[in-house]
TORDREN-738285 format. One record per residue: y, z, x of N, C-alpha, C in turn; residue in one letter; chain; residue number from 1. Coordinates in Angstrom, 1 decimal, always signed. Example, Ala and Ser with C-alpha at 12.3 -4.5 7.8 and 13.67 -1.06 7.14 Angstrom:
// TORDREN-738285
+--------+--------+--------+--------+--------+--------+--------+--------+--------+------+-------+------+
!    nyy !    nzz !    nxx !   cayy !   cazz !   caxx !    cyy !    czz !    cxx ! voza ! zamar ! mivo !
+--------+--------+--------+--------+--------+--------+--------+--------+--------+------+-------+------+
!   -5.7 !   +7.8 !  +13.2 !   -4.5 !   +7.8 !  +12.3 !   -3.3 !   +7.8 !  +13.2 !    a !     A !    1 !
!   -2.2 !   +7.1 !  +12.8 !   -1.1 !   +7.1 !  +13.7 !   +0.0 !   +7.9 !  +12.9 !    s !     A !    2 !
+--------+--------+--------+--------+--------+--------+--------+--------+--------+------+-------+------+
***
This chain:
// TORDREN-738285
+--------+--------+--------+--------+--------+--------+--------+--------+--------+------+-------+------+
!    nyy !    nzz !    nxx !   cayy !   cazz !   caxx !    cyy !    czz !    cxx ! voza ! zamar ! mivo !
+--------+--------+--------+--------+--------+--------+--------+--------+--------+------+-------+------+
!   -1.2 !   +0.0 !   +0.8 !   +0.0 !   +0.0 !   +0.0 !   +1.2 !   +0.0 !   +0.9 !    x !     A !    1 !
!   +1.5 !   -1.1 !   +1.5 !   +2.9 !   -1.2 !   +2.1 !   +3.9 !   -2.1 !   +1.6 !    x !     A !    2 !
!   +4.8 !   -1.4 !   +1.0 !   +6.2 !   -1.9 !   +0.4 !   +7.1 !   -2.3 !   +1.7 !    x !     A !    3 !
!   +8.1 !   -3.3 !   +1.4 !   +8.7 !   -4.0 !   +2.2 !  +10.1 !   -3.9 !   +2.2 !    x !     A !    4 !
!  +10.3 !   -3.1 !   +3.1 !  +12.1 !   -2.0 !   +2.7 !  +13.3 !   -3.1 !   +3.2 !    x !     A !    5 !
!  +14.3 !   -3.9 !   +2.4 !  +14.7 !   -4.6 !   +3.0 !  +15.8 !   -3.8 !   +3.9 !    x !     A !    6 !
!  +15.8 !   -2.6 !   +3.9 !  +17.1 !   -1.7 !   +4.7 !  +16.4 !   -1.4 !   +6.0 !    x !     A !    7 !
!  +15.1 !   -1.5 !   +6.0 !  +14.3 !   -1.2 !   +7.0 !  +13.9 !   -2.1 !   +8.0 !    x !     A !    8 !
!  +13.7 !   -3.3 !   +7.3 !  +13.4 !   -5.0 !   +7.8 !  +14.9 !   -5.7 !   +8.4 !    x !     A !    9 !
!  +16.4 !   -4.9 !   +8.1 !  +17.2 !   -5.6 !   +8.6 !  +17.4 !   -4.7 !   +9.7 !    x !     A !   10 !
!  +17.1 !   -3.4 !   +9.3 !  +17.6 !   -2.7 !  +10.5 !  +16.7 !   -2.8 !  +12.1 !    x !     A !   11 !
!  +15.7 !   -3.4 !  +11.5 !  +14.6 !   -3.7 !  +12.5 !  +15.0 !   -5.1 !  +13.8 !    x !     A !   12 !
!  +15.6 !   -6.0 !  +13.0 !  +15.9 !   -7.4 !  +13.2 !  +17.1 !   -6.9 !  +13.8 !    x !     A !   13 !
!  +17.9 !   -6.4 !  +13.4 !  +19.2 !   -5.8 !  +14.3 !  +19.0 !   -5.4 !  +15.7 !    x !     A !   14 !
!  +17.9 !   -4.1 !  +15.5 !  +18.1 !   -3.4 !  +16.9 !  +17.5 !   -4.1 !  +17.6 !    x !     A !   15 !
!  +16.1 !   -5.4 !  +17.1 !  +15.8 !   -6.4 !  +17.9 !  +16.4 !   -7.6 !  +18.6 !    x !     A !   16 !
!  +17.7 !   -7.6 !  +17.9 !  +18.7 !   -8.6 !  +18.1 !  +19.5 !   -7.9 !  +19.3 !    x !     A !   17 !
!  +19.7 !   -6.8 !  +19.5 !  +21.0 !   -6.1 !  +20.4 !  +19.6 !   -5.6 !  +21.6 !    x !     A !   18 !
!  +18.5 !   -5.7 !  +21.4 !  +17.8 !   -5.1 !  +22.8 !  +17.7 !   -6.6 !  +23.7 !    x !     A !   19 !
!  +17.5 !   -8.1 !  +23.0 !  +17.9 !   -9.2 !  +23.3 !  +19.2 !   -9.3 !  +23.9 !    x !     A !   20 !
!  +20.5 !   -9.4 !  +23.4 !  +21.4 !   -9.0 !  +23.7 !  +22.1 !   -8.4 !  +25.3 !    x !     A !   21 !
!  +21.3 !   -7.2 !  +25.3 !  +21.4 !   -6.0 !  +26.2 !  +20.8 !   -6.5 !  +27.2 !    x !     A !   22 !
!  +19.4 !   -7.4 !  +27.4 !  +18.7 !   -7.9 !  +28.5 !  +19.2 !   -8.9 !  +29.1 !    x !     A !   23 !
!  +20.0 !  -10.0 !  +27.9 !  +20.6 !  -11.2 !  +28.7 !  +21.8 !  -10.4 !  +29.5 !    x !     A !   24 !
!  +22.6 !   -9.7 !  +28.9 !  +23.8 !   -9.5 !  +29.4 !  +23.2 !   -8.6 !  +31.0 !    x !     A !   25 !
!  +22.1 !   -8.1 !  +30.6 !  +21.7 !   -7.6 !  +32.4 !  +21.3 !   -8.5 !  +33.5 !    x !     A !   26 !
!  +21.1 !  -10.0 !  +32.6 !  +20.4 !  -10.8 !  +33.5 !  +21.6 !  -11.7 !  +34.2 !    x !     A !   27 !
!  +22.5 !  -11.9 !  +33.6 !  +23.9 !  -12.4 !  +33.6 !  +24.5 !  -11.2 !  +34.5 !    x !     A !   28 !
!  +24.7 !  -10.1 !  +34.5 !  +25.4 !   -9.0 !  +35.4 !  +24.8 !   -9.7 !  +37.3 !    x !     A !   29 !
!  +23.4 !   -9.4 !  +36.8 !  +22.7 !   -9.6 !  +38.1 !  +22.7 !  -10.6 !  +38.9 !    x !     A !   30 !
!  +22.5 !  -11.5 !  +38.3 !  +23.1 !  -13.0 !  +38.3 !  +24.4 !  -13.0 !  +38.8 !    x !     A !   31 !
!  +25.2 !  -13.1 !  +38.5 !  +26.5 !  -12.9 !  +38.9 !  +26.9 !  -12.1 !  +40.2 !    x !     A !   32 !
!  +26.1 !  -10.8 !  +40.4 !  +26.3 !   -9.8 !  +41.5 !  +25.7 !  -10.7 !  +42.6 !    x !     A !   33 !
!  +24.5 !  -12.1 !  +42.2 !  +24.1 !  -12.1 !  +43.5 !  +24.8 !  -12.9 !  +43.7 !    x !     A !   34 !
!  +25.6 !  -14.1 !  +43.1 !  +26.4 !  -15.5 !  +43.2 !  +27.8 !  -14.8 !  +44.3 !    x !     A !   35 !
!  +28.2 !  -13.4 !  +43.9 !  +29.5 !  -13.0 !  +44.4 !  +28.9 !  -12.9 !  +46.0 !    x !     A !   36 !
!  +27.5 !  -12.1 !  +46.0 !  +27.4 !  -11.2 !  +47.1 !  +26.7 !  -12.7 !  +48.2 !    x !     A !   37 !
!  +26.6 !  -13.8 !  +47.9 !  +26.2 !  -14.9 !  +48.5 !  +27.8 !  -15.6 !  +48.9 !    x !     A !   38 !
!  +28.4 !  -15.5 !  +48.1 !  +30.0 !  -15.9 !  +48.4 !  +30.8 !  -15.3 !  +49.4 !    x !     A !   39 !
!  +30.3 !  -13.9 !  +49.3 !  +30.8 !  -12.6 !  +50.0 !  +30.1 !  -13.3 !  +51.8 !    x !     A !   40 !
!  +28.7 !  -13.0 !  +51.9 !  +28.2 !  -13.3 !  +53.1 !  +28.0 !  -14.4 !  +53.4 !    x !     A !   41 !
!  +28.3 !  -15.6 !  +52.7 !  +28.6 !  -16.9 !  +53.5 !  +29.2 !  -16.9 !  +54.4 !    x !     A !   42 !
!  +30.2 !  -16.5 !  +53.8 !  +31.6 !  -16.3 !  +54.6 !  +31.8 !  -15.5 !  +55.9 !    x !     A !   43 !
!  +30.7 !  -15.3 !  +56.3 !  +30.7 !  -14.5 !  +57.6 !  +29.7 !  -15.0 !  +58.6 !    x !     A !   44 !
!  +30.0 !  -14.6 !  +59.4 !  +29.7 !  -15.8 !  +60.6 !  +29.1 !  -14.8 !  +61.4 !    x !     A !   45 !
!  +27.6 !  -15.0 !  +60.4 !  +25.9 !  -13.9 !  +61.6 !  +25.3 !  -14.7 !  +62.6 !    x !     A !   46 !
!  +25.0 !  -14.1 !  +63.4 !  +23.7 !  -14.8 !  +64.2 !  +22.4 !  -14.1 !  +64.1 !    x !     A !   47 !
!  +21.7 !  -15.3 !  +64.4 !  +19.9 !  -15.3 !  +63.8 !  +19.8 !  -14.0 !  +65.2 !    x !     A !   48 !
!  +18.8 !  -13.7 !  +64.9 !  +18.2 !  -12.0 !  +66.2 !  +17.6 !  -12.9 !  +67.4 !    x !     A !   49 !
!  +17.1 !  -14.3 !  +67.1 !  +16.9 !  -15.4 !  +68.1 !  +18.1 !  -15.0 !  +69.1 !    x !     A !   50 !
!  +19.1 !  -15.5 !  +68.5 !  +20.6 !  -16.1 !  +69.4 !  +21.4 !  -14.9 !  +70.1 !    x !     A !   51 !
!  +21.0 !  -13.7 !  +69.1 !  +21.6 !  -12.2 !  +69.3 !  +20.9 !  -12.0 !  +70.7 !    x !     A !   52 !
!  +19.1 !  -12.3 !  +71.0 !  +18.4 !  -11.5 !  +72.1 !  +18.2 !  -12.7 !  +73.6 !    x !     A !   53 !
!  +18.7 !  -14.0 !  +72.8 !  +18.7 !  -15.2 !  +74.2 !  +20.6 !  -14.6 !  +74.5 !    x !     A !   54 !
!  +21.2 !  -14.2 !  +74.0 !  +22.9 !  -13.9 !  +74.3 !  +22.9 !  -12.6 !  +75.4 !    x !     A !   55 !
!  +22.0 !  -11.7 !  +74.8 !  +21.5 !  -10.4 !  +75.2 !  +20.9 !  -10.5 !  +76.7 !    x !     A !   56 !
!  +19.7 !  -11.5 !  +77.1 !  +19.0 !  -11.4 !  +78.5 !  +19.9 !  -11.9 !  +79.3 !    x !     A !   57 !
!  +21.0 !  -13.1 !  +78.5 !  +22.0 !  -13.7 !  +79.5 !  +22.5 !  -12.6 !  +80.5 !    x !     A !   58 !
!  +23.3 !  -11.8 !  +79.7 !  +24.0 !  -10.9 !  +80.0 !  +23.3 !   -9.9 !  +81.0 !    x !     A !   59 !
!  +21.8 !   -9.4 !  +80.6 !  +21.6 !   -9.1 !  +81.5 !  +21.1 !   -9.8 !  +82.8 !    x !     A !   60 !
!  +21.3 !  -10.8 !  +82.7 !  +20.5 !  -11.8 !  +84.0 !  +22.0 !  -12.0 !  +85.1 !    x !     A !   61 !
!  +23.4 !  -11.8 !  +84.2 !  +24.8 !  -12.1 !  +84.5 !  +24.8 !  -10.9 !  +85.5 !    x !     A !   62 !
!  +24.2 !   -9.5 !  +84.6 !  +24.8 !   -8.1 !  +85.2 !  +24.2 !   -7.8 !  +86.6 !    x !     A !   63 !
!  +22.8 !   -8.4 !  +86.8 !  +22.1 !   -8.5 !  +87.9 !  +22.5 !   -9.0 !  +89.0 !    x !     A !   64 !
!  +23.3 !  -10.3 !  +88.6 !  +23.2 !  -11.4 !  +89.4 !  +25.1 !  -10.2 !  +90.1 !    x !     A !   65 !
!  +25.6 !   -9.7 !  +89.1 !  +27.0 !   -9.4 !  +89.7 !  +26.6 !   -8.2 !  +90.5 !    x !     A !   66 !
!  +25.7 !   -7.4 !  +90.4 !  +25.2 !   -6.0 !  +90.9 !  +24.8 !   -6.7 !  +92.2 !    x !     A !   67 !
!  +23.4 !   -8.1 !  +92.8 !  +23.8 !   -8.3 !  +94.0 !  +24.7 !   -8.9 !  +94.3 !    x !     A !   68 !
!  +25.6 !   -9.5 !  +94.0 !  +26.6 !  -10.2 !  +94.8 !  +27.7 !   -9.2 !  +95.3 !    x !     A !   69 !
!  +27.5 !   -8.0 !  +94.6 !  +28.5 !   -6.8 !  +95.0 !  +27.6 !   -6.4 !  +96.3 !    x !     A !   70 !
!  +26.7 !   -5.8 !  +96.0 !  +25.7 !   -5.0 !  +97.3 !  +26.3 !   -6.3 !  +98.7 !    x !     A !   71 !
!  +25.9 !   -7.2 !  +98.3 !  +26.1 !   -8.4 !  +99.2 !  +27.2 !   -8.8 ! +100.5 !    x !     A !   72 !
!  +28.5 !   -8.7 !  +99.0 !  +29.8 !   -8.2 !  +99.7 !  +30.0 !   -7.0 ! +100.3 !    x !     A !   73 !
!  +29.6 !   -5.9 ! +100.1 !  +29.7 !   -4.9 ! +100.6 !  +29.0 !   -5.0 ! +102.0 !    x !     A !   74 !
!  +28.0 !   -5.0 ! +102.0 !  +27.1 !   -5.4 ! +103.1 !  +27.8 !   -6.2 ! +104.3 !    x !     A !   75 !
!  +28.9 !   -7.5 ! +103.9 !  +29.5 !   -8.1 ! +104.5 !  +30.2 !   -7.5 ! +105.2 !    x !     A !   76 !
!  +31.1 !   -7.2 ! +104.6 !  +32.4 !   -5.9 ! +105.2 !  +31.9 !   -4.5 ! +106.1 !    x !     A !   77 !
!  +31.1 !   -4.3 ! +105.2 !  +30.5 !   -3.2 ! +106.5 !  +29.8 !   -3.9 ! +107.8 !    x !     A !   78 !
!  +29.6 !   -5.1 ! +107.8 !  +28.8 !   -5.5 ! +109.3 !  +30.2 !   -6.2 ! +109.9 !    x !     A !   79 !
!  +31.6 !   -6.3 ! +109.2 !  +32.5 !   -7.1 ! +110.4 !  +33.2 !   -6.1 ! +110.8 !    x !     A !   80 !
!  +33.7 !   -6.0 ! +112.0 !  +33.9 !   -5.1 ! +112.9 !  +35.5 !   -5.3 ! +112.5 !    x !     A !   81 !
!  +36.3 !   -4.4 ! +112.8 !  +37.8 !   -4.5 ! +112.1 !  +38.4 !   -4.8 ! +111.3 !    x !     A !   82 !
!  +37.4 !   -4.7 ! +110.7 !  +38.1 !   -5.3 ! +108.9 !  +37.3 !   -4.6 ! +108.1 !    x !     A !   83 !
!  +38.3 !   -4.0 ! +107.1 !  +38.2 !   -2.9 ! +106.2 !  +38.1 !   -3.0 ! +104.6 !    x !     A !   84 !
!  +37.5 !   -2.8 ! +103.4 !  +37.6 !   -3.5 ! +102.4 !  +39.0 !   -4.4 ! +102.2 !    x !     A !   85 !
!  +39.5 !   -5.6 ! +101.7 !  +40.5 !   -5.8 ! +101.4 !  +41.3 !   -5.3 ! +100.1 !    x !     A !   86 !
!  +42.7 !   -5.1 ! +100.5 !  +43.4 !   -4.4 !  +99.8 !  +44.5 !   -5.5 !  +99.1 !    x !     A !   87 !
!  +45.0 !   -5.3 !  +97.9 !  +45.5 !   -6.5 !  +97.0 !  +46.9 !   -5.5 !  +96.3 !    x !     A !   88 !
+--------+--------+--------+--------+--------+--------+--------+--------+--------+------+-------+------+
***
């Protein structure tokens, strides 16, 4: 015996209409947060962890190469006889 309440059948159709509603509008929020947040980091100028760690050995292969060329010069100046670091 089920009667068919039409106050009950619209109210039903309603809150099914607004939980529809409520999902698009979250999918559209989200949607949109990622369009900004891709706009946002376009626009910035990363390097891949490739380019970050070939940039990185450079440097260190630079710091090496300047650590002997110092020992080197130094070396120099201490074996010439009357001549003292140069002064500038």
């Amino acid at each position: 015996m089920q009667t068919d309440n039409p106050i009950i059948s619209d109210l039903a159709k309603m809150l099914n209409s607004a939980a529809g509603t409520i999902a698009g509008v979250g999918r559209e929020g989200r949607d949109a947060a990622r369009e900004r947040a891709r706009e946002f980091f376009g626009g910035l100028d990363f390097v891949s962890r490739e380019e970050f760690e070939a940039v990185k050995a450079m440097a260190a292969a630079a710091r090496e190469q300047a650590d002997k060329l110092e020992a080197r010069l130094a070396a120099l100046e201490a074996g010439s006889p009357g001549r003292g670091p140069a002064t500038d």
